[in-house]
C-alpha positions as CSV (number, residue, x, y, z in Angstrom):
1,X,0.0,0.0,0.0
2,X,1.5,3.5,-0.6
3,X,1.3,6.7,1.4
4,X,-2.4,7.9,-0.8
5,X,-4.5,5.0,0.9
6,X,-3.4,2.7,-2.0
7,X,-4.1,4.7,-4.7
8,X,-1.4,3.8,-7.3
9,X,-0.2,0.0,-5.6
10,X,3.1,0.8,-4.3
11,X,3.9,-0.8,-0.8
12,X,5.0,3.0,1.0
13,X,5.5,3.3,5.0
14,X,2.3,1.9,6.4
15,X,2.6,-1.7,7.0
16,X,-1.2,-3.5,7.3
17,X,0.5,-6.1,9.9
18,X,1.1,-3.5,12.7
19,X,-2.0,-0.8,11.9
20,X,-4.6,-2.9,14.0
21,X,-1.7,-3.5,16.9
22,X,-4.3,-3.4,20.1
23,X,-7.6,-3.2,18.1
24,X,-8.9,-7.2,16.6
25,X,-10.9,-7.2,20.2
26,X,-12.7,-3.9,19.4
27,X,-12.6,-5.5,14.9
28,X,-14.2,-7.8,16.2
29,X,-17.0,-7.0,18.3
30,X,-18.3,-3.5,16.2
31,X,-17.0,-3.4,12.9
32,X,-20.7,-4.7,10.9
33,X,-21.3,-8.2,8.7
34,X,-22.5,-8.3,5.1
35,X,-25.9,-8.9,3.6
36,X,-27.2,-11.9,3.4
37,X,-27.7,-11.2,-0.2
38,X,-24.3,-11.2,-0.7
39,X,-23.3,-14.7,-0.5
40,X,-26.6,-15.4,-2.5
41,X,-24.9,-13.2,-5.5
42,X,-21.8,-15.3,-5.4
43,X,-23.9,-18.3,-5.4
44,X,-25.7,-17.1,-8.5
45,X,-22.6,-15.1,-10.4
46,X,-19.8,-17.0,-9.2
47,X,-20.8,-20.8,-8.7
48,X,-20.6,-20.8,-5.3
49,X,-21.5,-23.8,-3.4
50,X,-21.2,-26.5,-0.3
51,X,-17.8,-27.4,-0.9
52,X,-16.4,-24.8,-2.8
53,X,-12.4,-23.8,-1.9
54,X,-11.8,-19.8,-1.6
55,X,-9.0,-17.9,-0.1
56,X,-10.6,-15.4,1.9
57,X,-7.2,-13.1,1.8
58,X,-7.1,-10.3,4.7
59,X,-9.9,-12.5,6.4
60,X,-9.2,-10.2,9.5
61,X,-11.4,-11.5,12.8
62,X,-13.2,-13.9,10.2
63,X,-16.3,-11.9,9.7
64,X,-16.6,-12.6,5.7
65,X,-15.1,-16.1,6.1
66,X,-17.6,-17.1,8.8
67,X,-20.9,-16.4,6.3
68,X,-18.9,-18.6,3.7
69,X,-18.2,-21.2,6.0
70,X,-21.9,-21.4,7.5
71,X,-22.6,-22.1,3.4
72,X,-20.3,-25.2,3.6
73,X,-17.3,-24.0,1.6
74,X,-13.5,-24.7,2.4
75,X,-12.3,-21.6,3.3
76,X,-8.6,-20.6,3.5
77,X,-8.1,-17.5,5.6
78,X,-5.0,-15.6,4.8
79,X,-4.3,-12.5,7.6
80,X,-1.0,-11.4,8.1
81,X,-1.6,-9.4,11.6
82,X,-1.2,-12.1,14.5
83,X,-4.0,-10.4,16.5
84,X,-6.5,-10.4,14.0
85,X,-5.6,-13.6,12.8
86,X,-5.8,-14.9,16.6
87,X,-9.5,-13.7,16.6
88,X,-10.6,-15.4,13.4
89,X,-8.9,-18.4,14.8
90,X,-11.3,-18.1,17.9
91,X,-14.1,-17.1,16.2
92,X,-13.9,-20.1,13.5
93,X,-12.8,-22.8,15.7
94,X,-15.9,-24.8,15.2
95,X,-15.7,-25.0,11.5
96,X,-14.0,-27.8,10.5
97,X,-13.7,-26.1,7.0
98,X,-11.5,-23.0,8.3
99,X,-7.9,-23.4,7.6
100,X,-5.8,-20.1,9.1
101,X,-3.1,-19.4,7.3
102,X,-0.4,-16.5,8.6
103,X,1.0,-15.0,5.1
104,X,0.2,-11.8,3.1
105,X,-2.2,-11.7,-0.2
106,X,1.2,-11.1,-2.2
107,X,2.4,-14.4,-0.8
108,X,-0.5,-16.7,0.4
109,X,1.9,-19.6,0.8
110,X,-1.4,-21.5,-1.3
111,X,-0.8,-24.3,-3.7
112,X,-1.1,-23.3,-7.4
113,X,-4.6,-23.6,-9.2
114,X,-6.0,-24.6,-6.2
115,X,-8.9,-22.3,-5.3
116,X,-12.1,-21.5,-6.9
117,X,-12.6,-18.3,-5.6
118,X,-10.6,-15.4,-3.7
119,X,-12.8,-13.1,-1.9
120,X,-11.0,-9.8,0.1
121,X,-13.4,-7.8,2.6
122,X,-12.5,-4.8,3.3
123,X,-9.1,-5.6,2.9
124,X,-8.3,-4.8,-1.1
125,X,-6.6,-1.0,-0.1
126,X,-4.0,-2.7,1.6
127,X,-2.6,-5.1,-1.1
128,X,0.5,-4.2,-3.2
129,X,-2.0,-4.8,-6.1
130,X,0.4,-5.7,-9.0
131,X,1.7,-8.5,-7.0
132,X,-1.5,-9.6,-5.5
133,X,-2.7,-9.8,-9.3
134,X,0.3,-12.0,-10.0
135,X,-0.2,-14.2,-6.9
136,X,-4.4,-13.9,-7.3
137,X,-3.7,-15.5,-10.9
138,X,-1.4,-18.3,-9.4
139,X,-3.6,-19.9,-6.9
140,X,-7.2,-19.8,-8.8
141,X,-8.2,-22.4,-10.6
142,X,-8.7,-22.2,-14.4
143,X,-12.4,-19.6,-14.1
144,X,-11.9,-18.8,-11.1
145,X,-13.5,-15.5,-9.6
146,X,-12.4,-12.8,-7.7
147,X,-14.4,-10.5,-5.0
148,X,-13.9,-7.5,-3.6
149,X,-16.5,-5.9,-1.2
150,X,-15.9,-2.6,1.3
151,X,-19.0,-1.6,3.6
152,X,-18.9,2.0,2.2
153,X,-20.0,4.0,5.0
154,X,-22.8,6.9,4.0
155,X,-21.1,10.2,4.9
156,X,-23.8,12.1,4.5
157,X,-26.2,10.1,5.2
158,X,-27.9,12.2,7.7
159,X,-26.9,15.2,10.5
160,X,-25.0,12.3,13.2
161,X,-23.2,10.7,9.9
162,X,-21.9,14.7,8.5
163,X,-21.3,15.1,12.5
164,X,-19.0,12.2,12.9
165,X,-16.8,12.8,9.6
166,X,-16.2,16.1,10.3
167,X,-15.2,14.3,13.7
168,X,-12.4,12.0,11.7
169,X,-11.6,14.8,9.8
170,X,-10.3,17.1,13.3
171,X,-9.2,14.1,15.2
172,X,-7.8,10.8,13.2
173,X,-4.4,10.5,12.1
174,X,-4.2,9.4,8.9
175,X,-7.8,8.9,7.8
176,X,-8.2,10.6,4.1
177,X,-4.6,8.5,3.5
178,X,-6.0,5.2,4.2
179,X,-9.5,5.7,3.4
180,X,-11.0,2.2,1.3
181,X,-13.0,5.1,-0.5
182,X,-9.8,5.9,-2.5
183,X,-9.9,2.4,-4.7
184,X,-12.1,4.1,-7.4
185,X,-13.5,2.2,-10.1
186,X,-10.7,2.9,-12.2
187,X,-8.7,1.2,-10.0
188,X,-10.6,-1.8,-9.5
189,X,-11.0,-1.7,-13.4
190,X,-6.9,-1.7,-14.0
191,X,-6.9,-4.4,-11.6
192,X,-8.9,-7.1,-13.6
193,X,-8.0,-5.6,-16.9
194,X,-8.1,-6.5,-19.6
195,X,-10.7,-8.7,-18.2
196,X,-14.4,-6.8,-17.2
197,X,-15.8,-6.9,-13.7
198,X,-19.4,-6.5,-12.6
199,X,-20.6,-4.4,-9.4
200,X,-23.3,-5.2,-7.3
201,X,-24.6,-2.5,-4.4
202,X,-26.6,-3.9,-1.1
203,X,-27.9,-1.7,1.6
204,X,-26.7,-1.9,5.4
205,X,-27.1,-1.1,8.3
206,X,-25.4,-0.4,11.9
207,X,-27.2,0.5,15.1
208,X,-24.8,1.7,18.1
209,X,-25.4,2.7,21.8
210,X,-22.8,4.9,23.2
211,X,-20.9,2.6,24.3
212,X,-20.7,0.6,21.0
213,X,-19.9,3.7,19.1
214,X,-17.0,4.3,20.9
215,X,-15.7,0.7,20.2
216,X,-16.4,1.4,16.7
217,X,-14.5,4.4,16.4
218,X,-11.4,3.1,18.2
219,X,-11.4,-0.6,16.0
220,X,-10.3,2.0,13.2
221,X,-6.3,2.2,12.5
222,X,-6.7,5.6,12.1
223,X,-8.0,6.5,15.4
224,X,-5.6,7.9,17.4
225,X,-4.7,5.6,20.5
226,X,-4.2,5.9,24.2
227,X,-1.7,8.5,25.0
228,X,-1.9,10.3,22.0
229,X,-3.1,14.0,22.3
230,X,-5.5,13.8,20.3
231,X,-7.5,10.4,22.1
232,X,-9.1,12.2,25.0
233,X,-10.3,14.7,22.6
234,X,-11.5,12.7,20.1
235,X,-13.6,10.6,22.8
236,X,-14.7,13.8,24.4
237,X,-16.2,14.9,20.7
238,X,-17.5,11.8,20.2
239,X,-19.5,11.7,23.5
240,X,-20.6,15.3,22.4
241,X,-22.2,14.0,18.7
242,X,-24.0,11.3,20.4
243,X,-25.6,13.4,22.9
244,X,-26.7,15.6,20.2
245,X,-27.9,13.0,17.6
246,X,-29.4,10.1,19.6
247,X,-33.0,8.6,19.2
248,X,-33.7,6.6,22.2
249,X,-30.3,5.8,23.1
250,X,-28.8,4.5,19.6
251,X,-27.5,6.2,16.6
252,X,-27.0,4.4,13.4
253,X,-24.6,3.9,10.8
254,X,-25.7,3.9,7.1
255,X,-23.8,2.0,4.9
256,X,-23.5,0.9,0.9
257,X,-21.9,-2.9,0.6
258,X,-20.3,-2.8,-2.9
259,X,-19.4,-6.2,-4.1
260,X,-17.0,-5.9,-7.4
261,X,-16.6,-9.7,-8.4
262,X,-14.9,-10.8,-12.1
263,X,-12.4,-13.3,-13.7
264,X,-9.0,-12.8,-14.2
């Protein structure tokens, strides 16, 4: 990934193994799932079915991998950050399909021709995309697809969603660097050139108490952490948006699931 939230593909000083140092707990409790209606598209468009192999490549706390297992596939979850990988682990244990594997998307360590499909959730803006292409095209088996799906928060959603990007905006570190928002289409369309790529959009949808919110908020790399100046602050805002943009107790996040699928 480079220093422009992956823009151009070049690996610059951010390295994806140390970013969520301290924060798989939080990952994995409030970041949100997928729609339902997501695995039923990759059923339909993809061939997916009981028994199908996919590397599930930044598989994080397991969230993606989990729906696919629950569908009967073999699934092959490649995460390169211990912690993250360590919660996956835990939350997968009683799969007998989940296989974790500790290597990068560059490098899977995965046999050749040996998957039928490579899915990467919320994970795509970190890869070194020429040689994830190259490595993508190694271990997928003659038609294999690939799928790549962000939950693309609504930042204007509504007067709490403006409220709490102006919020990441004042307070984050690095936020409009590493922002998934910056893979454009473009991007996604020079990845699986010359090959085309279809795009499929699903509502979803978060719901937080205060307490929640805050876990959401600090299971982002870009939030600053304990003992940084900016933490207390940052929490202290946050605590101030809620109060002002609470119904009953919970605010809510609004998000677009974009699921980009395609051959190689």
């Amino acid at each position: 990934m480079d220093q422009d939230g992956g823009r151009n593909g070049s690996r610059g000083f951010f390295d994806p193994t140390r970013r969520f140092k301290g924060r798989a707990e939080l990952y994995a409790r409030h970041r949100p799932g997928y729609p339902d209606g997501v695995v039923t598209l990759l059923e339909g468009e993809c061939g997916l079915a009981p028994g199908s192999i996919v590397a599930d490549l930044g598989s994080g706390t397991g969230i993606l991998a989990g729906m696919l297992l629950a569908r009967g596939c073999r699934v092959f979850g490649v995460e390169p950050n211990a912690e993250m990988r360590a919660e996956g682990e835990r939350a997968l244990a009683s799969y007998p399909g989940f296989v974790s594997v500790d290597a990068r998307a560059e490098a899977t360590t995965l046999p050749a021709a040996s998957v039928d499909l490579i899915t990467a959730a919320q994970a795509f803006h970190w890869f070194d995309r020429p040689r994830a292409r190259a490595e993508f095209a190694r271990i997928l088996k003659p038609g294999g697809w690939v799928v790549l799906l962000w939950n693309l928060r609504r930042k204007d959603a509504n007067a709490f969603a403006v409220a709490y990007e102006r919020l990441l905006l004042e307070y984050a570190t690095d936020y409009e660097r590493v922002d998934h928002a910056n893979v454009t289409d473009a991007v996604i369309a020079e990845f699986f050139s010359p090959a085309a790529f279809q795009v499929r959009v699903f509502p979803n949808r978060q719901v937080f108490d205060d307490e929640a919110l805050e876990g959401r908020l600090l299971s982002s790399s870009y939030a600053p952490a304990p003992g940084h100046p900016n933490h207390a602050p940052m929490l202290a805002a946050l605590r101030s948006v809620f109060d002002l943009h609470n119904e009953r107790g919970t605010v809510a996040f609004a998000y677009d699931t974009q699921v980009y699928f395609g051959r190689l």
